[in-house]
PyMOL commands that place a pseudoatom at each C-alpha (Angstrom):
pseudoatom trace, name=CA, resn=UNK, resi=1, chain=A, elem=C, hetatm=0, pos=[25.276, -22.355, 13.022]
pseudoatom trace, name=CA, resn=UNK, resi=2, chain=A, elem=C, hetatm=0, pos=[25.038, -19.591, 10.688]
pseudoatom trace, name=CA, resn=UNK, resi=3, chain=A, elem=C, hetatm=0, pos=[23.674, -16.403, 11.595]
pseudoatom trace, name=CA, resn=UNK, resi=4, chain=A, elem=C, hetatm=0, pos=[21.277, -15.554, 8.632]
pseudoatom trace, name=CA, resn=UNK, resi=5, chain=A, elem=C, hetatm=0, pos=[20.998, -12.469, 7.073]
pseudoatom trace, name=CA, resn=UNK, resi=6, chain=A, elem=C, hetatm=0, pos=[18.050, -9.868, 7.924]
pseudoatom trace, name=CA, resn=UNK, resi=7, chain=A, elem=C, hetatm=0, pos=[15.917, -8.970, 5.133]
pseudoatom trace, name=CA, resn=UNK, resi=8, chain=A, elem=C, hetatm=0, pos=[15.647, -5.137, 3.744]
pseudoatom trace, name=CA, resn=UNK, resi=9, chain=A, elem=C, hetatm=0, pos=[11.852, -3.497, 3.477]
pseudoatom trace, name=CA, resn=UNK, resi=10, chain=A, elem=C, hetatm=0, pos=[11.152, -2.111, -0.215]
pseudoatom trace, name=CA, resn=UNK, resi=11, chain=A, elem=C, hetatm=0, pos=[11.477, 1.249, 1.130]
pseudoatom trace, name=CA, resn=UNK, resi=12, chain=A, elem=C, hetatm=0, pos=[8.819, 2.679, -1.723]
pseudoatom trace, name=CA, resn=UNK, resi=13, chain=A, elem=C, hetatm=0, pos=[6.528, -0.075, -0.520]
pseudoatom trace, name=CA, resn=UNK, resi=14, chain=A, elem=C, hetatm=0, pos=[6.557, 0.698, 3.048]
pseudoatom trace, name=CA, resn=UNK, resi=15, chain=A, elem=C, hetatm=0, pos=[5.575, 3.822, 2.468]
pseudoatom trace, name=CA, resn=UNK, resi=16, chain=A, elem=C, hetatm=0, pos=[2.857, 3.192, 0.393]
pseudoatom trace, name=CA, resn=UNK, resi=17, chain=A, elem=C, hetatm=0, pos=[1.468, 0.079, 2.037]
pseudoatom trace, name=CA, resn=UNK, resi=18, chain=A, elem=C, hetatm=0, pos=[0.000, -0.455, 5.587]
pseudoatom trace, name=CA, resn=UNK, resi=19, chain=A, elem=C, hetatm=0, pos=[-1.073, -4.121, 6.808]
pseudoatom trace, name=CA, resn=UNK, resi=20, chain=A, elem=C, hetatm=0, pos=[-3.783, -4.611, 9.397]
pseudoatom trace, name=CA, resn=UNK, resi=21, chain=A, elem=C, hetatm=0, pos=[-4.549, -6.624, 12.539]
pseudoatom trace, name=CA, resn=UNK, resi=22, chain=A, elem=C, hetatm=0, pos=[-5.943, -9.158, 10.592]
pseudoatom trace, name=CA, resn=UNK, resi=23, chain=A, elem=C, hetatm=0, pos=[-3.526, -9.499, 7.520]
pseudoatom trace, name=CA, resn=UNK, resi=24, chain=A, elem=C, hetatm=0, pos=[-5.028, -7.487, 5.135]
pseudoatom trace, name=CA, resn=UNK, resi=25, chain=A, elem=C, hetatm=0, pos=[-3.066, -4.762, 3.566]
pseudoatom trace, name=CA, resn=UNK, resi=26, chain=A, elem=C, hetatm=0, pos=[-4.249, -1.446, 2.522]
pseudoatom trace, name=CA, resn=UNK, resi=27, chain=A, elem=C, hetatm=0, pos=[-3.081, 1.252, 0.142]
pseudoatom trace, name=CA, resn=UNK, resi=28, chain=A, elem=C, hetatm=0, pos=[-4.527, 5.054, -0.955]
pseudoatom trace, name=CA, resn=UNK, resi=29, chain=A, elem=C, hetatm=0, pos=[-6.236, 5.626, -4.312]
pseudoatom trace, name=CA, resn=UNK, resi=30, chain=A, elem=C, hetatm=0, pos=[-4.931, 7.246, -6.775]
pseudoatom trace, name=CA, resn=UNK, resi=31, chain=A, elem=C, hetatm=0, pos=[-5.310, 10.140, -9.151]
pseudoatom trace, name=CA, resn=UNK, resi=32, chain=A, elem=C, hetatm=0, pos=[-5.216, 13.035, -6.538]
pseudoatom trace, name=CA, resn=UNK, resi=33, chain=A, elem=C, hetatm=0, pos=[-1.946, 15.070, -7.461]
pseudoatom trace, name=CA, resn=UNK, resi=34, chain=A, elem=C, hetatm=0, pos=[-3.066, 17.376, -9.992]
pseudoatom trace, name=CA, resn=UNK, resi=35, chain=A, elem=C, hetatm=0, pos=[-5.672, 18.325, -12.583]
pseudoatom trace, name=CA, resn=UNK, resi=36, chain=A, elem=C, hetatm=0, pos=[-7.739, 18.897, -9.490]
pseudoatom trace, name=CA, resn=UNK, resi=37, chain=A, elem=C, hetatm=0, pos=[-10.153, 21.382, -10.528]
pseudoatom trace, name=CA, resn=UNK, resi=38, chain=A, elem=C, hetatm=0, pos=[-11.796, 19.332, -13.613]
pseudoatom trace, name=CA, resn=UNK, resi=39, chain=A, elem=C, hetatm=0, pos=[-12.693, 16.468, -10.464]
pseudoatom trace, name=CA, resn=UNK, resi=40, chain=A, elem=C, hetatm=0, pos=[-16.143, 16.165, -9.017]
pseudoatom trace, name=CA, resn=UNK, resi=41, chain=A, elem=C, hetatm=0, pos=[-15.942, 16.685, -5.182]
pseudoatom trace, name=CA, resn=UNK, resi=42, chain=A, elem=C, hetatm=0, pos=[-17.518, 13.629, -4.702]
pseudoatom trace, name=CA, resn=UNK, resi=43, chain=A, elem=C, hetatm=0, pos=[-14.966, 11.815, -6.347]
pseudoatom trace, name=CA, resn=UNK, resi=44, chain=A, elem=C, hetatm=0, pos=[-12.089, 13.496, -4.380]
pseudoatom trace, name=CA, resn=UNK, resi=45, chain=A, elem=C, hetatm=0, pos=[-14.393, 13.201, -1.315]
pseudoatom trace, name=CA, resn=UNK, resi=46, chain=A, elem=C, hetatm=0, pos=[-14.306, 8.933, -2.432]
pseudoatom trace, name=CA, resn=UNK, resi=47, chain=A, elem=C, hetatm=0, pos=[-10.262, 8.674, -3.309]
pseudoatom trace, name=CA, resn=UNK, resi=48, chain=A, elem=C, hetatm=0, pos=[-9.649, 9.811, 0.403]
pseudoatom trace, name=CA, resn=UNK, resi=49, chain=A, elem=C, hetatm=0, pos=[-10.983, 6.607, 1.482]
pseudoatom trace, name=CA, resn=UNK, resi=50, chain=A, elem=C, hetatm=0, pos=[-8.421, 3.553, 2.109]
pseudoatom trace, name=CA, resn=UNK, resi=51, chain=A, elem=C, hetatm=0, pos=[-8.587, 0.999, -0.342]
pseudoatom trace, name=CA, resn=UNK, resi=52, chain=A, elem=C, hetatm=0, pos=[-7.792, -3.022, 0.340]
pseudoatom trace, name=CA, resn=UNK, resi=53, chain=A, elem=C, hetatm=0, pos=[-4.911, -4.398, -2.514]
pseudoatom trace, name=CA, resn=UNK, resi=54, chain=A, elem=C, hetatm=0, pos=[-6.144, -6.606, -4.347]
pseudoatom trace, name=CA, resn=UNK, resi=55, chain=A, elem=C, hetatm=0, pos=[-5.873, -10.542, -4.116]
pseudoatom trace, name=CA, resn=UNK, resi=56, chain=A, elem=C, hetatm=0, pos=[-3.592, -10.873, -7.442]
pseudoatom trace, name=CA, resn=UNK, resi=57, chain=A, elem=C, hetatm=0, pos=[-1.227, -8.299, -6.037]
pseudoatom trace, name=CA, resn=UNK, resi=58, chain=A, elem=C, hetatm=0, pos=[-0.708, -9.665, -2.520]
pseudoatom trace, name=CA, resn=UNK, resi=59, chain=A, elem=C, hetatm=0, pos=[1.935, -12.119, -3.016]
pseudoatom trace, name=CA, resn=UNK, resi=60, chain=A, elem=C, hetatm=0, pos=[3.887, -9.141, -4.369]
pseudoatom trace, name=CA, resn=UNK, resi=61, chain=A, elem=C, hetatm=0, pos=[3.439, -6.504, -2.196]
pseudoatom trace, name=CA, resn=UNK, resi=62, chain=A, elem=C, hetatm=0, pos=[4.177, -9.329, 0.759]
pseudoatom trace, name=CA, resn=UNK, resi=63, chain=A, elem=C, hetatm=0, pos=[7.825, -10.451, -0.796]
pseudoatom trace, name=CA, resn=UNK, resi=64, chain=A, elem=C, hetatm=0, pos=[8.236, -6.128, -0.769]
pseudoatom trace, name=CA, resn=UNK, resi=65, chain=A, elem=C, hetatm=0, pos=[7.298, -5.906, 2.931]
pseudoatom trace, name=CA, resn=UNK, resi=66, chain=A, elem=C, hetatm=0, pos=[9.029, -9.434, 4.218]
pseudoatom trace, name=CA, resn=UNK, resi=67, chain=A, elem=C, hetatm=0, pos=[8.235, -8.304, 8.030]
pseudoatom trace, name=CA, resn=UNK, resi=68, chain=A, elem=C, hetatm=0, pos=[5.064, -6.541, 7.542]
pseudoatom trace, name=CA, resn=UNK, resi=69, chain=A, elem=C, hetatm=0, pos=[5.803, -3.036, 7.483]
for i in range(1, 69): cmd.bond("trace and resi %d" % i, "trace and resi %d" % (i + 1))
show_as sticks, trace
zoom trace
């Protein structure tokens, strides 16, 4: 029989993406680079928060991660 091939991480992705105990996977907001001055410190204070990905982007972000990173 065949030894099969292991499949590569999306390198990017497993930076970027952490999955949970219970399957979920959760990313970081965006839009805290630069331009920092002009943003409320309430937003800033509310983009350090995790965020959950969305349903519609799961199945993509799962075939970039294939042994949950």
């Amino acid at each position: 029989m065949a030894k099969r091939l292991k499949l590569k991480s999306k390198r990017g992705a497993a930076k970027r993406f952490k999955i949970t105990g219970s399957g979920k996977i959760v990313r970081a907001h965006s839009g805290k680079r630069h331009l920092l001055g002009t943003k409320p410190s309430k937003r800033m204070r509310r983009l350090r928060k995790s965020a959950l990905v969305k349903e519609a982007d799961m199945r993509e972000v799962r075939r970039m991660l294939p042994y949950g990173s």
